[in-house]
Legacy VTK file of the C-alpha trace (Angstrom):
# vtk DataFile Version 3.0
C-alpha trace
ASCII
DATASET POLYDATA
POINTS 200 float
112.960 129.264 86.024
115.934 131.904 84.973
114.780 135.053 85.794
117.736 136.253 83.946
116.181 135.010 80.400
113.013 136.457 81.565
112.205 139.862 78.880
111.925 142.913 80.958
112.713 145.546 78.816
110.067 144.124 75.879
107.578 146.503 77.917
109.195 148.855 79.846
110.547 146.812 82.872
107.173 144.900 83.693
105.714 141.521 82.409
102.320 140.202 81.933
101.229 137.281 84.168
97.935 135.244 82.974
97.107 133.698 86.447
95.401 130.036 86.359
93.695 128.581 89.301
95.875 125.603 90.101
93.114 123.195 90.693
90.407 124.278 88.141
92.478 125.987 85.291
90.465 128.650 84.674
92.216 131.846 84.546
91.645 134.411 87.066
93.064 137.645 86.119
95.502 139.322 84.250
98.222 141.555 86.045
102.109 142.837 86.027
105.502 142.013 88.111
108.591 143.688 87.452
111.685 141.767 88.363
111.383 142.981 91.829
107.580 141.511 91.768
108.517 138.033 90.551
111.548 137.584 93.148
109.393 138.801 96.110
107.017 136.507 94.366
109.061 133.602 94.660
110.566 134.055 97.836
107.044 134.418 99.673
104.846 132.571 98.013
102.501 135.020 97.715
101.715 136.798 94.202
102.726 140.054 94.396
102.276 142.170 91.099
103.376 146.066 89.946
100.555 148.144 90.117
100.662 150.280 87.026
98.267 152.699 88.534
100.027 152.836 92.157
103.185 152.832 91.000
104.240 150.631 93.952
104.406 146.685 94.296
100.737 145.241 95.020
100.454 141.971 97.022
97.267 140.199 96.123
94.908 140.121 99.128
97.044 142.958 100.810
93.789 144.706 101.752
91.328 141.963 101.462
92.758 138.773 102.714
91.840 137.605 99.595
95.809 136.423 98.516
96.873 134.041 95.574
99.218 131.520 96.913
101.904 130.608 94.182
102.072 126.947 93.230
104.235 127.107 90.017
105.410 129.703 87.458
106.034 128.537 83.426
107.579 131.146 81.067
106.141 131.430 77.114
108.873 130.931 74.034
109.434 134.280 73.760
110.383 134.748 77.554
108.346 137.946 78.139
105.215 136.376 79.365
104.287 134.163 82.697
101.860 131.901 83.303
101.480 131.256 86.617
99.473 128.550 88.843
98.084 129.760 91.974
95.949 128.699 94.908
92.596 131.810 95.600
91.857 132.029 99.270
88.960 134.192 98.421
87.223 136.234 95.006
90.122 137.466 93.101
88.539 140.626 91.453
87.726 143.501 93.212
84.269 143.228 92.344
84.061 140.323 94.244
83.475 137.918 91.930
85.221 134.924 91.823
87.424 136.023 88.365
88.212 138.983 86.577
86.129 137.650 83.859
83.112 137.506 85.883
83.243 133.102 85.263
83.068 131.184 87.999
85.851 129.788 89.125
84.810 125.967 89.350
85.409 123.007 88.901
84.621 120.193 86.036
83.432 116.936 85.434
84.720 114.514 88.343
86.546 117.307 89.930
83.166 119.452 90.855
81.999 116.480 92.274
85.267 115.752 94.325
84.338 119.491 95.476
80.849 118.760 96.296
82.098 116.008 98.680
85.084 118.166 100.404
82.317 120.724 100.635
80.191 118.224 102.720
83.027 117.019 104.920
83.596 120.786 105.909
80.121 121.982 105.960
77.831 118.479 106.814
74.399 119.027 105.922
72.083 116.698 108.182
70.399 113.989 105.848
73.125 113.804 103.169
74.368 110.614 102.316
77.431 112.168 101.596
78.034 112.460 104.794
76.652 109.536 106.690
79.040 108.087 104.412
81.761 110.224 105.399
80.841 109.654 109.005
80.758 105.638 109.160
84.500 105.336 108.640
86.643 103.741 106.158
85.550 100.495 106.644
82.017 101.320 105.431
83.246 103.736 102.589
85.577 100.600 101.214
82.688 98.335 101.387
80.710 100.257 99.396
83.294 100.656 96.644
83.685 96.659 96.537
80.003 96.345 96.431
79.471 98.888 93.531
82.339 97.689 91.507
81.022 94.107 91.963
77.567 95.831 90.448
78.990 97.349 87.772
80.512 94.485 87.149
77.361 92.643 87.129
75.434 95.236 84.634
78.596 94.833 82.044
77.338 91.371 81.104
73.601 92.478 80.148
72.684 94.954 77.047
71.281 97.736 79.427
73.556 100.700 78.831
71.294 102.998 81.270
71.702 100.296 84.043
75.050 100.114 83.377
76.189 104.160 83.190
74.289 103.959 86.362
76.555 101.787 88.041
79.294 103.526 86.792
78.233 106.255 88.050
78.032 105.056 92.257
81.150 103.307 91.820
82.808 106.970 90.519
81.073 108.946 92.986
81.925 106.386 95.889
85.619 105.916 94.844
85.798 109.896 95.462
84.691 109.494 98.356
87.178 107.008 99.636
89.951 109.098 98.075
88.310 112.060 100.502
88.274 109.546 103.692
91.631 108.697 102.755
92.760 112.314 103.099
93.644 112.112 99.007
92.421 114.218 95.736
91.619 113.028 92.623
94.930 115.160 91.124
96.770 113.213 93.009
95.531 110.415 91.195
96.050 111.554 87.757
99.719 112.699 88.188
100.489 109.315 89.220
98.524 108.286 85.801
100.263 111.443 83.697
103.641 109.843 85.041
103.127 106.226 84.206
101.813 107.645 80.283
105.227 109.670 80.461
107.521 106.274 80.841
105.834 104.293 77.779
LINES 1 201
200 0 1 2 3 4 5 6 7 8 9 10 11 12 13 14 15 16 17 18 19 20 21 22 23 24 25 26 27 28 29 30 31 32 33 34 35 36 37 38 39 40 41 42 43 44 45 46 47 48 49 50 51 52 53 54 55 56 57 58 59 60 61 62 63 64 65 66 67 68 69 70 71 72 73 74 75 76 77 78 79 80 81 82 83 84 85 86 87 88 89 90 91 92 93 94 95 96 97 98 99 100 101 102 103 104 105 106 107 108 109 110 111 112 113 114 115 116 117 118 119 120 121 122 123 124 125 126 127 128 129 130 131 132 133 134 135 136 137 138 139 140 141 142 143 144 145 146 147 148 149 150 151 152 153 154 155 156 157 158 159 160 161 162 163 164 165 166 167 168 169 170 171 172 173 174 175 176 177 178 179 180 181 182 183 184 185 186 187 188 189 190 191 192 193 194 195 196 197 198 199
């Protein structure tokens, strides 16, 4: 990014920064950074804003703990806007809630259930299959993806579409599994995917 393209003077030396959650895309809050803001920004890591009211740069989390770690910054057309990808370590509002817009800040389809099963490998819960799975190893883990691919294999030559969704279904849930054993995310996954579209 040129941060000497970048608008400042659109708004009286500060521009508005819609922050995304990096991993969910739902957008957190709404705040300021005047050129000062955005370098320190950059050079940190850290999203650190103008406080209109304070008059004063504002790291994010400088009183709670609760920071925004910086994971990429895109400028709009016009150059007077940021949106910015970032990385909560805690609620981002001072409400406490996990967004300014009082959402929550999760995940969807197949990426709240990858968070379901990193949630169980940091927190086990005793009698989850999750993780007895987690805790045989990754012999057991890739066994179980052969065997439920081999099912839904199986169920794609009858007529039963419940039976077969089903299957689907164990072999998704235990292929995110292996990707956690494996020490991978299912992003990871689908840049490799997004890249392979992007050479056709």
């Amino acid at each position: 990014m040129d941060i000497s393209k970048l608008d400042f003077k659109k708004s009286d030396g500060l521009i508005p920064c819609v922050v995304q959650d990096a991993n969910t895309r739902n957008v957190l809050m709404l705040g300021y950074m005047n050129e000062e803001a955005l370098r320190k920004t950059i050079a940190e890591k850290k999203l650190t804003f103008f406080s209109r009211s304070k008059n004063r740069l504002w790291t994010k989390g400088e009183t709670s703990g609760n920071t925004l770690n910086l994971v990429s910054i895109e400028q709009d057309c016009d150059n007077d806007t940021l949106l910015i990808q970032a990385q909560p370590s805690g609620p981002v509002c001072h409400t406490g809630n996990a967004t300014c817009f009082t959402e929550k800040n999760e995940p969807t389809g197949l990426f709240f259930l990858e968070q379901i099963i990193h949630d169980r490998k940091k927190n086990p819960e005793p009698g989850s299959y999750t993780n007895s799975l987690l805790d045989a190893g990754i012999n057991k883990v890739a066994q179980k993806v052969g065997e439920e691919a081999v099912e839904l294999v199986i169920e794609a030559k009858d007529n039963n579409s419940l039976l077969f969704l089903n299957e689907a279904a164990d072999l998704m849930y235990h292929y995110l599994v292996l990707l956690t054993v494996k020490g991978h995310t299912l992003e990871e996954v689908v840049t490799i995917l997004k890249q392979r579209h992007s050479k056709k």
